[in-house]
N, C-alpha and C positions, 0 to 999 in steps of 0.2 A: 384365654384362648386354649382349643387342645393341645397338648405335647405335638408337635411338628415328628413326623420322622425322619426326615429328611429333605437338604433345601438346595437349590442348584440356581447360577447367575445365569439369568437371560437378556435377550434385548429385542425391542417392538418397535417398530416403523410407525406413529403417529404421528397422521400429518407430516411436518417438515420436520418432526423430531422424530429422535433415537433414544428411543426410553429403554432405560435400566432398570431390571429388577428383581426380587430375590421372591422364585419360585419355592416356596414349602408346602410339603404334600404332611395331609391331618386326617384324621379321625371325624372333622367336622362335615357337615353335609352338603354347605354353598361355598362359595368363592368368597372371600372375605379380602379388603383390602384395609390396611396400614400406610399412615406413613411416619416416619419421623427422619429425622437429622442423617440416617444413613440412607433414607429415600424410600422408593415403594416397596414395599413386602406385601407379596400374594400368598394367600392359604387356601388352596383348592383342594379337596378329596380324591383320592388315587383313582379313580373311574373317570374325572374330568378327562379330557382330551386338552393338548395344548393349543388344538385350537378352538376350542371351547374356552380357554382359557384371554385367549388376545382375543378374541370378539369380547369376552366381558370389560377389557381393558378399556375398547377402541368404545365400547357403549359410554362407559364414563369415563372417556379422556379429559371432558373440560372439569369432569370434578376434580380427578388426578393431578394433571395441570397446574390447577388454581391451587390445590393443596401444597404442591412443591414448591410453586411461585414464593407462597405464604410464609410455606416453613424457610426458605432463602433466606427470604427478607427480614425475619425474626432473628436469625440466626447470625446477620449480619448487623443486626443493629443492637445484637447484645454482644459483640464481638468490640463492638467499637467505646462500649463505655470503659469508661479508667477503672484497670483491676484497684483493689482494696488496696490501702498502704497498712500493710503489718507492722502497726507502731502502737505504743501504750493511748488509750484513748480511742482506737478506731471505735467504729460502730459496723455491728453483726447482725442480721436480720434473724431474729429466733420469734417462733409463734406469732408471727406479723408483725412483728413491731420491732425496733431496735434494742440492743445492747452494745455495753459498753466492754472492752476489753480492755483489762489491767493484767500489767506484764511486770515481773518482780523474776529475783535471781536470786535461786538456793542453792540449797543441797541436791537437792532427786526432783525429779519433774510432780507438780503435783496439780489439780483444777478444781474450782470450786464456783459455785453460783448463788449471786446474792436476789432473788427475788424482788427484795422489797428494791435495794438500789439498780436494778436491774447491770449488774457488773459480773463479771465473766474472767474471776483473775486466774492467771496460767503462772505457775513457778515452772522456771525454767534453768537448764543448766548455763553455769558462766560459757561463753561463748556460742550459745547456742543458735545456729541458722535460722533464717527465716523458712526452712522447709521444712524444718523440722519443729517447728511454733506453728504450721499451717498443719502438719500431719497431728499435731496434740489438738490443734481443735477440729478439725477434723472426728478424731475418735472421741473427742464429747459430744460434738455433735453428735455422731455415729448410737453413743450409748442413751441418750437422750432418747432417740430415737425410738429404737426397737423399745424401751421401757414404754411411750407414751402408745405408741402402734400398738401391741400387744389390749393394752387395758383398752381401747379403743375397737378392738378387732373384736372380744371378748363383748363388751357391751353389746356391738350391733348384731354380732350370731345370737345372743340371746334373744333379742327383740323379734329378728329377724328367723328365730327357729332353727340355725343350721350349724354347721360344725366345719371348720377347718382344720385338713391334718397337719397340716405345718409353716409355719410363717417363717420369713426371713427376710433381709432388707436386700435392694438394688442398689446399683451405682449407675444406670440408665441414663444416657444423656439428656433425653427428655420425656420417659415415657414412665410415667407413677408409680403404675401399680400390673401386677399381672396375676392370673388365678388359671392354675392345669387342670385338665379333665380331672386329677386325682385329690382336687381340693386345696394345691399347695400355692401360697397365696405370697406373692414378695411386693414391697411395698419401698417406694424410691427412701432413701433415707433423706434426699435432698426437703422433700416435705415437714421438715420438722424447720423449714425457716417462715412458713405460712402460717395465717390462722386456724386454731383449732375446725372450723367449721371447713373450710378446705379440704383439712386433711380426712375429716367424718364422711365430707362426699367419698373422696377417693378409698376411704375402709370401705363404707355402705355399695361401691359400685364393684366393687371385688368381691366382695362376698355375696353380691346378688348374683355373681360368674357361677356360683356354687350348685343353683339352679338353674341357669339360664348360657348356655355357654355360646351367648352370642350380642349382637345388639339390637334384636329385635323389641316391637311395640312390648313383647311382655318383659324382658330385659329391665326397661325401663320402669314400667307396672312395679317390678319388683324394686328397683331402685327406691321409687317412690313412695312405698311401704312402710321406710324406716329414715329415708331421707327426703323430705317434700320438693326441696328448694332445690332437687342438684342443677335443675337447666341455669338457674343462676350463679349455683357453685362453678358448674364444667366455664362459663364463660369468666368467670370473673378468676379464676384458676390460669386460665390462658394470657390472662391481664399481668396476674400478678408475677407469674412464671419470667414476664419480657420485662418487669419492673426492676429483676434480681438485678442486685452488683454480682463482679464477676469476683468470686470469692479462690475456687479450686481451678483453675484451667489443667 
């Protein structure tokens, strides 16, 4: 979406609710709505009116609604599963599938990954926390990441004909990927516990931001240029997303 220039907290009278939510003025042409985990985010262009703005709210209140309902009830019922036990042997969801983590005591911190046994062992210092054994995997994950992103990003602007100025990863509660008016394109690092085709949608749907900075019929057109299947990725993305154990709180 475009660079925001600035965002201000509001609140709307719907129906019997009092809805909240985070006005940002863009560069873009129409009213665009978001939601995620911190709730509704509107992006209207500096010539809207604010009330232009709560009349587009009040038009789709039941889509709004039903979206915050949704995101709740997600949010609460990944809340409620048993975080990970940081023990030798747990299992790590990496590239859709499990691994195993093997835990050993050295000298200096050190990580390694075995493919074929699919094992994940971390050297660690004598006495070392379990915060500090979640922040070392962590930054494998982390580097895993941007290395697999990158060669991924690179493929589909070939195919796809276009050019990103700069990449770099998120730590977004729930929200993937994002692409600025200026081409700069961040991509959730938490995606590298999905399968590769997962995360090909979420390259190929940013980098179609490149030309299209919206989610219009062509948006999509362009999605589907280099990626066929995303209507079954975006869904089956949202699936797997509520399947995650809860690893980092």
């Amino acid at each position: 979406m475009p660079t925001p220039e600035h965002s201000s907290k509001r609140q709307l009278q719907v129906g019997e609710f009092i809805l909240e939510y985070e006005l940002r003025r863009s560069t873009r042409r129409s009213i665009g709505f978001m939601i995620d985990d911190d709730g509704l985010r509107v992006t209207a262009p500096k010539r809207v009116t604010i009330t232009e703005i709560d009349n587009a709210i009040r038009t789709k209140q039941g889509w709004i609604l039903a979206k915050l309902r949704e995101r709740r009830e997600r949010r609460a019922a990944r809340l409620q599963k048993p975080p990970v036990e940081w023990i030798d042997g747990a299992q790590l969801p990496y590239l859709g599938a499990d691994i195993t983590l093997r835990l050993l005591v050295g000298g200096r911190y050190r990580s390694s990954f075995d493919a074929a046994t699919r094992e994940l062992t971390m050297v660690l210092l004598p006495g070392a926390t379990e915060s500090a054994l979640k922040e070392r995997v962590k930054a494998w994950y982390q580097q895993e990441a941007k290395q697999l992103f990158v060669q991924r990003l690179d493929l589909y602007a070939d195919r796809l004909g276009v050019h990103y100025s700069s990449f770099g990863l998120s730590s977004a509660g729930t929200r993937w990927g994002s692409c600025t008016a200026d081409r700069k394109i961040r991509l959730n690092w938490k995606l590298i516990h999905f399968s590769l085709p997962l995360i090909d949608y979420v390259v190929a749907h940013e980098l179609a931001h490149t030309l299209e900075m919206n989610h219009s019929a062509a948006f999509w057109d362009t999605v589907g240029l280099i990626y066929p299947e995303y209507d079954d990725a975006r869904n089956l993305l949202r699936k797997r997303a509520q399947e995650l154990p809860v690893l980092f709180s």
